[in-house]
Every structure is written in C-alpha cells, then in structure tokens.
N, C-alpha and C positions, 0 to 999 in steps of 0.2 A: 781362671775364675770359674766357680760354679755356675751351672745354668748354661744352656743352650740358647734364654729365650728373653727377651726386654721387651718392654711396654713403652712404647712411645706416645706421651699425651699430648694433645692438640688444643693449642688457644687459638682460635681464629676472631680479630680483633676489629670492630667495626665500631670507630670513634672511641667513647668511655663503656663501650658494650664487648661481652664476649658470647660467641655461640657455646652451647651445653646443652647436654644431653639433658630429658624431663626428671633427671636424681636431681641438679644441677652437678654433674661430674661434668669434667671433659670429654670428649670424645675422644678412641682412644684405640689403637690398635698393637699387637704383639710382633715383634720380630723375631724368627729364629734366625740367629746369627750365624749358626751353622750352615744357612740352604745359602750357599753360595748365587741361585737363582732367585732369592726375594729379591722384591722393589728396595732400591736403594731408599730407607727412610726418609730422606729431605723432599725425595719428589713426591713419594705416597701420600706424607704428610701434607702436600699441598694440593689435595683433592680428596682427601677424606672427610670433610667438612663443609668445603666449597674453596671456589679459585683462589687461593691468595701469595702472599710470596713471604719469604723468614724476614722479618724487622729485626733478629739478632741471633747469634749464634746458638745453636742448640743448647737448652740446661741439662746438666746432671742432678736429676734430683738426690736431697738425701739419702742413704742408703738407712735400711732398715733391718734388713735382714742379708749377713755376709754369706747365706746360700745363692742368694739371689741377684743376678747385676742389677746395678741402680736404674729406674725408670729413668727415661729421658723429655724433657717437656718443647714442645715446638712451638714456638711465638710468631704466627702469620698476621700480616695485613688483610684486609677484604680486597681484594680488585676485580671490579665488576658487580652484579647486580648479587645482596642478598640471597642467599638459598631461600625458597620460599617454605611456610610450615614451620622455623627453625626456631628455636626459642634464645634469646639473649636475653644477659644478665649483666648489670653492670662490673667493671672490673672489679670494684673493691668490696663487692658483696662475695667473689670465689672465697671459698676454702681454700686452705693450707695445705700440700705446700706449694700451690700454684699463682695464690696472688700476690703471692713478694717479687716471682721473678716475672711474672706478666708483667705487673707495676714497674719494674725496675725496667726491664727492654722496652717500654714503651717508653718512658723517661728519657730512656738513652735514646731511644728513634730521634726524640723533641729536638734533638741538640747537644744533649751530654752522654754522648760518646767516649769509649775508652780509650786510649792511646790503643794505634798500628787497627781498629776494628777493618776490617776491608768496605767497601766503599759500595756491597751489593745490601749490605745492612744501613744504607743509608734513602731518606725520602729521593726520589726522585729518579733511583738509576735505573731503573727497570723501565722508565719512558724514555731516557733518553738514549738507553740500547735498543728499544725496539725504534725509536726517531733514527738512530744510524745505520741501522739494520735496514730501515725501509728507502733511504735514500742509497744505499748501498745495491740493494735487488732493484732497485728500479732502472741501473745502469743496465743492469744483465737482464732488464727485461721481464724480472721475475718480483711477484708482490708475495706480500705475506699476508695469510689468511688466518691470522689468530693472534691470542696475545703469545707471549714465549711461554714456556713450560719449562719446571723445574728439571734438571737432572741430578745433580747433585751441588750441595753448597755448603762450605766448611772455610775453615780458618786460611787456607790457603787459594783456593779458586772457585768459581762460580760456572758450572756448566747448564747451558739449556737449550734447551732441543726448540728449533723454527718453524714452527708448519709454511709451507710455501704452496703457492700452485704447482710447483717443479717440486715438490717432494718436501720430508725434512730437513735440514739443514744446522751445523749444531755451532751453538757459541760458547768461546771460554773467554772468561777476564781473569786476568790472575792479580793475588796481594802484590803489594811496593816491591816485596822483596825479588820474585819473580818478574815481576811484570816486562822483563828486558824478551819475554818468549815471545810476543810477539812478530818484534823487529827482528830475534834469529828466525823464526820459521817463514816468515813472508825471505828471507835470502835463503834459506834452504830451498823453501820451494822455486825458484829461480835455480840453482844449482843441482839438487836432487828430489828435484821435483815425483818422482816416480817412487821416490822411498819415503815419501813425509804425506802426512793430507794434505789434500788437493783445496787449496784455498779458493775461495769466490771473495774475500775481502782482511783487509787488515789495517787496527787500529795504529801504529808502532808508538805512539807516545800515551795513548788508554791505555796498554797493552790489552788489547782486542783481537779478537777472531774469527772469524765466521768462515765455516767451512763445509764440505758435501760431508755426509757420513760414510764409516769407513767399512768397507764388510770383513768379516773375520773377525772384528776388534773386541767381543765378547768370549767370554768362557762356554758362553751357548753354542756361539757360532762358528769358532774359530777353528780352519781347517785343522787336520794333524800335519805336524812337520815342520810348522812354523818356526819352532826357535831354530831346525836345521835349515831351512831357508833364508832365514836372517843372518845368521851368523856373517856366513862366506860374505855376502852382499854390501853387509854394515862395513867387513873389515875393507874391501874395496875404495866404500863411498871414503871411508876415514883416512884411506891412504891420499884419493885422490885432494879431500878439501886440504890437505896441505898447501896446496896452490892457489887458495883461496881465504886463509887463514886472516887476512886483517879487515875485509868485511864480516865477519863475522867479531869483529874485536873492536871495528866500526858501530856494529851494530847494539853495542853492549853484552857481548857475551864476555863473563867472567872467566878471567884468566885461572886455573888452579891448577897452576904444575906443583914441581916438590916444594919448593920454599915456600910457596902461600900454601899450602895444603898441608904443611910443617909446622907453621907458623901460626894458623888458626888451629890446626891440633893442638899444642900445647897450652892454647890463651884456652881452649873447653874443657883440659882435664885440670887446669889452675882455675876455672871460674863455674863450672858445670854444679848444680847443686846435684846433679846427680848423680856425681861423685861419695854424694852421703849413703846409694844405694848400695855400693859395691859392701860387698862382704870385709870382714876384718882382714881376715886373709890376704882379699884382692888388693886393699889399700895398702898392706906391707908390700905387696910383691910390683906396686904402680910404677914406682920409681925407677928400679933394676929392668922393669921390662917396656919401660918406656923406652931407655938406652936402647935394648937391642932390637926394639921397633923399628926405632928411625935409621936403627945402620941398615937395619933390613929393607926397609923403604929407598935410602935413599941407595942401596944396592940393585934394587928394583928401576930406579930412573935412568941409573947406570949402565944399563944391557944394552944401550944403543937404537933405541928406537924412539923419533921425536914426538913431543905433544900433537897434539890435535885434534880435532872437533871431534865432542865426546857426546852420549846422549845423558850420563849421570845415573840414571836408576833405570837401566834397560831388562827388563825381566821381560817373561811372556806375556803378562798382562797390559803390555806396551807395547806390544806387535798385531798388527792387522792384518790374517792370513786368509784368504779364500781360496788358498789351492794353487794359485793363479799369481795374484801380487801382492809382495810383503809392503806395508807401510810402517813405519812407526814414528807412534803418537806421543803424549806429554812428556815437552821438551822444558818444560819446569825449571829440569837440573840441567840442561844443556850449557856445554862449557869447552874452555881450551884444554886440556889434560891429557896423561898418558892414555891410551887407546885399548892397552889391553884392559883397563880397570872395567869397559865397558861386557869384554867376553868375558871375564871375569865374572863379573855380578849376573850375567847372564846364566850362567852354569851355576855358581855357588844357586842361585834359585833352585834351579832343577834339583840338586843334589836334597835342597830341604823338600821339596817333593816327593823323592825318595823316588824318580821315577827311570832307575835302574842300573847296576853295576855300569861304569865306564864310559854313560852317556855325558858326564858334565863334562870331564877329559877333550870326548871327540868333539861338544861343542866348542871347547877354547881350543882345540888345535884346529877347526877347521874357521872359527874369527881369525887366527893368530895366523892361517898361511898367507896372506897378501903381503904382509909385514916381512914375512921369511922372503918374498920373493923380493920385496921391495929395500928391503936392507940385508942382505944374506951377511951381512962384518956381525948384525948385532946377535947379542946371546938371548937368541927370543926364550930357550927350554927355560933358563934360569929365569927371564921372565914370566913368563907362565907358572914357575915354583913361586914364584912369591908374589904374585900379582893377587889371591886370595885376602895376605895380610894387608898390604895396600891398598885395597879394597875397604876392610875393614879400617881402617884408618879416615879414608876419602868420607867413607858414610859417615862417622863419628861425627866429622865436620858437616857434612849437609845434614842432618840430624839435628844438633846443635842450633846452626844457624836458623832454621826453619822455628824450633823454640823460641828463639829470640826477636824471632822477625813477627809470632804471633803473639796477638793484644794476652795479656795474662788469666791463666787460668784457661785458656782453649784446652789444653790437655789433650792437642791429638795424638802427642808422641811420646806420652810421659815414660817414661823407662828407655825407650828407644838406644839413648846415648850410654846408660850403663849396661843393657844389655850387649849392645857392639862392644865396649870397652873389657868387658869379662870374656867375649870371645876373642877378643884380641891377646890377653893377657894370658889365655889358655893353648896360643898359639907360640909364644913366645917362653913358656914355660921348660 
C-alpha cells in the first residue's frame, strides 16, 4: 500500500455533543506505520482529546486517493470530567464523512449492536472491570489509583494498563471466540509458572486477566537472544505438559490435531471468500495441491511424535526476554497440537526478518531436541522438513476462524487466508 503515514480522527462523545477543533474538524493525529515505536493508535486516541474509551470499533474512512491509506475515525465516550476551554458541537451538525459513522457507533452503543461486536464496545464494561479489578487488589492488598488506560483494543481483545500503588498492572479480556485463554493460563501458571505471566487474578468464565507486567515484552526492550532462549525451554515445558494434557482440555483448550486441523482446512478453502483473491493460476493449481498438502501433512503427524500444549502463533513478539527470564505471553491460539508447528512458526518468522543465513534452522533444531531426546523411534529431520507446510496449513485455519468469529467488516485480517493459501500452494508446486 502506498504511504507510510494515516491520519487517525477523533470523535470524543459527550451525550448528543461532540468535541472539535475551533474549524469544527475533529481533532486529529498522523501515524507512521512504519516507526515500529509509535503509540499504538487506540491508546493515543484516547487522550488526545480527553479521557475516554472506543464505544465501537475503529472506522475506515472512505478512501480518496489510492496514494494514500484511508484515514481511520476513533469513536470515544467521555469518562470523567469535560476537558475544560473545549468546544462541542452537536453530533449531527459534523461534517462528512464523520457524522454518518459517529451516528451510526453511537446507535449501536444504545443497544443495536452487531452480531459477535466484543463486549469492551458495550455501556457499562469498563466499570465493571475496574469493580473486579478493585476487589481483586484488595485481596493482595493493593488498590488502584486511577481509571484503566487504553493499551490497545480491536476485534479480538481488549488490553489495559492498571495504575496501582504497587505499580502498573495489565488486563486482557478476550472475544467469545478466545475467551477459553483465561482458564488455560490461570493452569499454566499453576504448572509453568516461570514461563507464562505471573498472574495476580483470573476471570475463567469472563475470560479475564490481570497480571504484573512483563520486562523484555517489547521491541524497545526486549533483550538479544530471546528466540534462542525460548526455543530449548518451550520444547522442554511441551514435552513435560504431556503429563498434564486433560487439564488443559478441562480447561477448554481446543483440541487441533490432524483431523480437525484437516477438517476445518478443507470447510475454509470450500467456504473462504477469499478464495476469490487467489490468482487464476492459483485456483487451477487448488485442487491437485490440496491432495499433495494433506499427504504431506498428514506425513508430518506421522514421524512419531504426540500432540501437545502448543502456544499457536509463537513468534518473537510473544516472548518476554530480559536477559534473565523468558516468559511468553498471548495464549489467544493456545491449543492441543503437534509441537513442532510451534518451533516452526517461530523460525519461519525469523527467516521473513531476514535475520541471517542458518539461523531459523538452528532455532527449530534446538525447539525440536527435547523431542529427539524424548522420542529418539520418531523421525523428528522429516519433521522438521515438513513442519513449515504444516504450519502453513494450521494458520490457514486460525486465520479463518478469527474472520469468522469477528462481528463483519472488522477487516483485521482481510487477505491473511489467501495470502497463506498462495504460499502453500507455492510449496507444493
């Protein structure tokens, strides 16, 4: 996409009023997409203006000019006292093209809501997470000195940072479809405690979470070495939860070996509309290399090595390294599955990195030797040769799923599933 750079505009909504700038514009800030270290926009957005929090998922504004990515429009409630000096206008006095979708999220706040919208876009949750939040720190002693703060909030989860007298402290609530992460990481951290965040509370039927922050967890911060410290460790803890595998199954974590991983692959490339994306090409060649997918695949499950506790989309950006101790964080996709999918996707990241001959290798053989030591009958090499397509496959599906589980039109992943499915088919060619 052209542009490095979006405009994000701000409605910030008090009653049938909206604040604006003395143009009547919105107020209204730039993001370059590129600086990996800008403020993630949902949280800037909600102190740009004054305190308030999203009443519905970010707009895409029309696009105008295809140099340019489309502006995006942010629809905040008030919470707390008026900015003072500010000027407000009523809603249906803005200009175009801000007061169709003002009007329209505000409508939808009232009560008519979209099918699947998550439940942080709805009146009233933001008091009754700081209400659990506060009888939660008061066990431990500790009160909260502020309202929550945005960190980031989208189609799939709601993150926000705690101010405490003991420090910050951060909460996730995840969508329907997730929401089982709760109840796996409150038994992770009971099990592998040392390698997951360090919980101070958990919702398991909200799916809730309230946790210490983690150091390392950024791209700012994050020590060097991390993915090679994870690796060894993860393949470890994955060996050892085999001995624990039906709390976790208790827990609601989804089962996705080969046959459901099979199974919903085939229902996404028979019902995905974005199947319309692939190239004329790709859609001749769908069929013939769908066959030699699944043999490949299920020659993959065949090397002798069992499922088990997987973290789903483990890249570097999901590990907490200070030098010291690896944790790793959103267990979103956490699930039963084969194990190497995990060293797998961990390396195929590096390798689009581009961050150097041979390194993504040594990270899948140094995940993959607990397994060597722990099954020495299975054919882990031929594992590890094909655990990239397998991968590709697994994503297809949580890709998918994730579209379908959000309310229509969120667009966080549009292409996502035909982009995997063209890499796949370029593998199998």
């Amino acid at each position: 996409m052209a542009g490095s750079h979006r405009t994000h505009h701000v409605a910030l909504v008090h009653g049938d009023t909206v604040l604006v700038e003395p143009d009547g514009s919105l107020p209204s800030f730039v993001q370059d997409v590129a600086d990996d270290d800008a403020p993630e926009p949902t949280a800037y957005a909600t102190t740009l203006a004054g305190d308030g929090v999203h009443l519905a998922p970010v707009v895409t504004l029309p696009q105008q000019d295809a140099e340019v990515r489309p502006d995006r429009l942010h629809v905040l409630a008030l919470r707390g006292p008026a900015p003072t000096g500010a000027t407000w206008r009523r809603v249906d006095d803005l200009a175009e093209p801000w007061r169709s979708p003002v009007e329209t999220a505000l409508r939808e706040y009232a009560g008519d809501a979209p099918p699947r919208r998550p439940a942080w876009f709805r009146p009233g949750w933001h008091e009754r997470v700081e209400a659990w939040v506060d009888r939660e720190l008061a066990a431990t002693g500790r009160r909260r000195t502020g309202p929550l703060r945005t960190h980031r909030v989208w189609s799939i989860s709601a993150v926000l940072e705690v101010p405490t007298d003991g420090g910050t402290l951060w909460f996730k609530a995840c969508c329907d479809h997730f929401i089982a992460e709760a109840a796996i990481v409150h038994r992770l951290a009971h099990r592998i405690g040392h390698l997951v965040p360090v919980l101070v509370a958990a919702d398991d039927e909200a799916g809730w979470l309230l946790m210490e922050p983690l150091r390392g967890a950024s791209d700012r911060d994050r020590a060097t070495g991390a993915v090679d410290a994870a690796a060894p460790l993860w393949g470890r803890a994955q060996v050892a939860a085999l001995d624990w595998l039906d709390e976790l199954r208790a827990a609601g974590c989804p089962e996705r070996g080969l046959e459901a991983t099979l199974d919903a692959w085939h229902a996404v490339l028979a019902t995905s509309p974005e199947m319309a994306l692939l190239t004329d090409a790709e859609r001749q060649d769908l069929a013939t290399g769908t066959v030699r997918a699944e043999a490949l695949v299920r020659e993959f499950w065949a090397c002798g090595i069992p499922d088990t506790l997987s973290h789903g989309d483990l890249h570097p950006g999901n590990v907490a390294y200070d030098g010291r101790e690896v944790r790793i964080f959103d267990w979103t996709d956490g699930c039963v599955t084969h194990p190497l999918l995990d060293g797998s996707h961990l390396a195929r990241v590096l390798d689009w990195y581009g961050t150097g001959e041979g390194e993504a290798d040594r990270v899948m053989q140094a995940h993959a030797r607990p397994w060597r030591d722990a099954f020495p009958a299975a054919d882990v090499d031929r594992a590890l040769e094909l655990a990239p397509l397998a991968d590709l496959v697994f994503q297809t599906v949580t890709f998918a799923h994730i579209a379908t589980a959000a309310e229509d039109g969120a667009g966080d992943f549009t292409g996502t599933v035909a982009r995997l499915t063209s890499a796949l088919l370029d593998l199998v060619r």
